[in-house]
KEKE-3310 file (N, C-alpha, C; in steps of 0.2 Angstrom, whole numbers, plus 5000, padded with zeros to 4 digits):
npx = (5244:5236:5237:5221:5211:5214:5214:5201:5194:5198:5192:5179:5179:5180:5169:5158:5164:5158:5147:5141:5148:5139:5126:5132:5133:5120:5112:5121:5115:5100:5101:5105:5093:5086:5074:5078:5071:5058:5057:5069:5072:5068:5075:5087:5099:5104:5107:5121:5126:5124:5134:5146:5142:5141:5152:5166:5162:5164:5178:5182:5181:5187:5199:5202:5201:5210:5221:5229:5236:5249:5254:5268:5270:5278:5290:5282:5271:5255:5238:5231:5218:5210:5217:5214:5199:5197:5200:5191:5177:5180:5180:5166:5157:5159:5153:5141:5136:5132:5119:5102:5094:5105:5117:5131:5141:5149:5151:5145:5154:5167:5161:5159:5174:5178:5171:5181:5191:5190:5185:5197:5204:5199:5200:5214:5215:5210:5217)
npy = (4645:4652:4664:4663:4666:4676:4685:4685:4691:4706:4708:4706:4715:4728:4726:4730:4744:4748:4748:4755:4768:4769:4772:4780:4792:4794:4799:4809:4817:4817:4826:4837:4837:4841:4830:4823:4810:4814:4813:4809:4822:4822:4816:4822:4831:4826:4829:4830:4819:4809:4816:4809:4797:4792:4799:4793:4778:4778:4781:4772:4761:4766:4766:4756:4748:4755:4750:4754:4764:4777:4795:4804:4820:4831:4828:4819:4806:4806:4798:4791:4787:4794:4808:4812:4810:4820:4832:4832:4831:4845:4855:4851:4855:4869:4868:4869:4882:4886:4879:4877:4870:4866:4872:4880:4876:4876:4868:4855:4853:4850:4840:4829:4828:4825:4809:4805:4805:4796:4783:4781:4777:4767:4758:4757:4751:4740:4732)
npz = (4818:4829:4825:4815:4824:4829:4819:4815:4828:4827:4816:4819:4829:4821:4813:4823:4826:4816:4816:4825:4823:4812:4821:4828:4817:4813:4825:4827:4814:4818:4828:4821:4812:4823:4826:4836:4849:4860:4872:4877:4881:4896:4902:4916:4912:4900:4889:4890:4896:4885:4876:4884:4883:4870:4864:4871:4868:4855:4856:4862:4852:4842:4845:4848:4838:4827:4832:4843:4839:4838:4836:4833:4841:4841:4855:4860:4861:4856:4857:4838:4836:4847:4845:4834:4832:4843:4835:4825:4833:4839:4828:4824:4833:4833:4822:4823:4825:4814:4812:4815:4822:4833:4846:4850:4861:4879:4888:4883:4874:4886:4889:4879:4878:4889:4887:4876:4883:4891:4884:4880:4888:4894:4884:4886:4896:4896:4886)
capx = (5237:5235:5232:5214:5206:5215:5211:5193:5193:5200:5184:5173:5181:5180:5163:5157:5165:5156:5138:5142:5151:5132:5123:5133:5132:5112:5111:5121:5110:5092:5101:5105:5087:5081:5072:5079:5066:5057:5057:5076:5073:5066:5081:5090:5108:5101:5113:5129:5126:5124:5139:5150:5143:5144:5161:5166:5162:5169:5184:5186:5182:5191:5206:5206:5204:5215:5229:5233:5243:5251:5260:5275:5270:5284:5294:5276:5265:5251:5236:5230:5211:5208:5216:5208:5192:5196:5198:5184:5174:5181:5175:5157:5154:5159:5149:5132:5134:5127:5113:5095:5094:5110:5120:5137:5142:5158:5152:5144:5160:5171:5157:5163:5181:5178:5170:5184:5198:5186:5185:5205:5207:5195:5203:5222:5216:5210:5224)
capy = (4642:4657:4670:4665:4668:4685:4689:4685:4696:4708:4710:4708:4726:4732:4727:4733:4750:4753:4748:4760:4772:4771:4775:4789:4797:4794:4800:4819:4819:4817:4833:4843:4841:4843:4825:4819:4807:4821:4808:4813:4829:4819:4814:4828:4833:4819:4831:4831:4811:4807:4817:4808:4790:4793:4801:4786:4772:4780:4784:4767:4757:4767:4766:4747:4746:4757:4744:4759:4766:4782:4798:4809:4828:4835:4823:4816:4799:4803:4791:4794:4789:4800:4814:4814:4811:4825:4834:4831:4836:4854:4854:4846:4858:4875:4868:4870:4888:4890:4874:4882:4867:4865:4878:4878:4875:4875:4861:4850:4851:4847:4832:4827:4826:4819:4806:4803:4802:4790:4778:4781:4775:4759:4754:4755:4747:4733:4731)
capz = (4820:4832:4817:4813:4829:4829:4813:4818:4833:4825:4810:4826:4832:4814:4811:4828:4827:4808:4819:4831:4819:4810:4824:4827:4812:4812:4830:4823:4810:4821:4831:4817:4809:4826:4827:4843:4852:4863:4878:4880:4886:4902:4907:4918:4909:4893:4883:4893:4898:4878:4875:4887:4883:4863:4863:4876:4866:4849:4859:4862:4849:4836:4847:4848:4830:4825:4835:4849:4835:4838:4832:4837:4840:4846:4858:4864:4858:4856:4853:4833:4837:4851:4844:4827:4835:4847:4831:4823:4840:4840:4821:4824:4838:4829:4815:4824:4825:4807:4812:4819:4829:4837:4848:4852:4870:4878:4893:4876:4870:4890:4890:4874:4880:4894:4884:4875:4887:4897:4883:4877:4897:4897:4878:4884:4902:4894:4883)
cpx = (5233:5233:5225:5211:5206:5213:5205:5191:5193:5195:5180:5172:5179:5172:5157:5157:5162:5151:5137:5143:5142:5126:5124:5133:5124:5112:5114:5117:5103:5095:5102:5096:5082:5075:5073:5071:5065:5059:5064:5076:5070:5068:5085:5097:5108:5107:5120:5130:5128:5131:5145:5150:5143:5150:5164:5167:5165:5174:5188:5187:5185:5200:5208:5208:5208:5222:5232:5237:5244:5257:5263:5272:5278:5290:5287:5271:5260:5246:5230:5222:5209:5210:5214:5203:5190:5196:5194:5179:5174:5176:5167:5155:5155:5154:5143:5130:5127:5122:5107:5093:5099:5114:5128:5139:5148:5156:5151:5153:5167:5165:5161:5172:5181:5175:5175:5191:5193:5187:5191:5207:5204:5198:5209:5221:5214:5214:5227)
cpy = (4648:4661:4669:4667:4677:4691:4692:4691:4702:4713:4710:4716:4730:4733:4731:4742:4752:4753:4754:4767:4776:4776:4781:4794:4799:4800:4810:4820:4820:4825:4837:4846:4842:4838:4820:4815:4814:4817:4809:4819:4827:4819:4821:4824:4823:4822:4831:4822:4811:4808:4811:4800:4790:4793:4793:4780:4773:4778:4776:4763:4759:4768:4760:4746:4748:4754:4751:4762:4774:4788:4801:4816:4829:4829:4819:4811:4801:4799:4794:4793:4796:4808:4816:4815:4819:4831:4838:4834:4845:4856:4855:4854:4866:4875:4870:4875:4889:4882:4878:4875:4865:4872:4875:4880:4873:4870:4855:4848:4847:4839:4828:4825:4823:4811:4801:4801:4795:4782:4776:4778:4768:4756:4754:4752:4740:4730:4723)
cpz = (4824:4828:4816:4818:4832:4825:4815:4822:4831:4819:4813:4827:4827:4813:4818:4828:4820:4811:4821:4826:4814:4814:4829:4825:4811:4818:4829:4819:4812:4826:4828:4814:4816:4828:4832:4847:4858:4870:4884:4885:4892:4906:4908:4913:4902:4889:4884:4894:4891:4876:4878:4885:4874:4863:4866:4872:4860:4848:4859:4860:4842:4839:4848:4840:4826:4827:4839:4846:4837:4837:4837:4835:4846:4849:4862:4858:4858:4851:4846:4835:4839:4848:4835:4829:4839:4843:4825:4828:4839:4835:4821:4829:4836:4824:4818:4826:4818:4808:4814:4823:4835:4840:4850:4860:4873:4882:4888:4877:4878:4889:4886:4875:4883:4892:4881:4879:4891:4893:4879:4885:4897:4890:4881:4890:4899:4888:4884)
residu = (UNK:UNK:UNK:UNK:UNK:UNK:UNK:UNK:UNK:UNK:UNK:UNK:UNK:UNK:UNK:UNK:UNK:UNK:UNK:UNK:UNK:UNK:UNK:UNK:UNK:UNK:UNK:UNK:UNK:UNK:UNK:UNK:UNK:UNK:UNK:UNK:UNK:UNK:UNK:UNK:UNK:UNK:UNK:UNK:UNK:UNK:UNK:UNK:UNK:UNK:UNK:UNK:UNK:UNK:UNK:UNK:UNK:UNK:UNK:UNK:UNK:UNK:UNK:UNK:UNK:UNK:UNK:UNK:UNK:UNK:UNK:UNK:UNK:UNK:UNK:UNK:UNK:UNK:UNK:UNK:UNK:UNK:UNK:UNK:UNK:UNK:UNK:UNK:UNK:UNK:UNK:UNK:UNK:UNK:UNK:UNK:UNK:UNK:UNK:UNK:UNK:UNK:UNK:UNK:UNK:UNK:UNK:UNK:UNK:UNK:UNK:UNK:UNK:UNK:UNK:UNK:UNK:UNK:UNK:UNK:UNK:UNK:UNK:UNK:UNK:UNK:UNK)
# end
């Protein structure tokens, strides 16, 4: 009897992480063409903030929904989200050498980690 409510929750997190998952992929795409709200640049350190609360909530909600699962490197667990994601990141952030609107930036890219451990730290503390 316990199974459907978990089920339930469980396509909550799913469908959430694909909202969110959308509006992160729009939100890369208004930086690459260069269409960011101008309003932004307003806000002191908008780009390093963004970085930290984007990463962050990815970090977190692709790691609940993934079920905390994680692999063996070596003699060490770790958690398969965060390090794809973290993966992904390196990736993303190299790639905007060849964009004309984005530049690569090694703080971007600590913001971006930090990001990600932050919401790999608030998804296993709410566990």
């Amino acid at each position: 009897m316990k199974e459907q409510p978990m089920k339930a929750a469980r396509w909550g997190w799913r469908i959430l992480a694909a909202l969110y998952a959308t509006t992160f992929l729009v939100t890369l795409f208004l930086a690459y063409t260069g269409n960011l709200p101008p309003q932004f640049s307003q806000i002191p350190y908008y780009d390093k903030i963004g970085h930290v609360v984007l990463y962050g909530v990815a970090a977190y909600l692709g790691h609940r929904v993934l079920g905390y699962r994680r692999v063996n490197l070596l003699t060490i667990a770790v958690p398969l989200f965060p390090l794809l994601f973290a993966i992904g990141t390196v990736t993303e952030e190299l790639l905007q050498t060849f964009s004309p609107n984005r530049t690569l930036d090694a703080i971007d890219l600590i913001a971006s980690f930090c990001g990600i451990t932050l919401g790999y730290w608030l998804s296993e503390r709410g566990r």
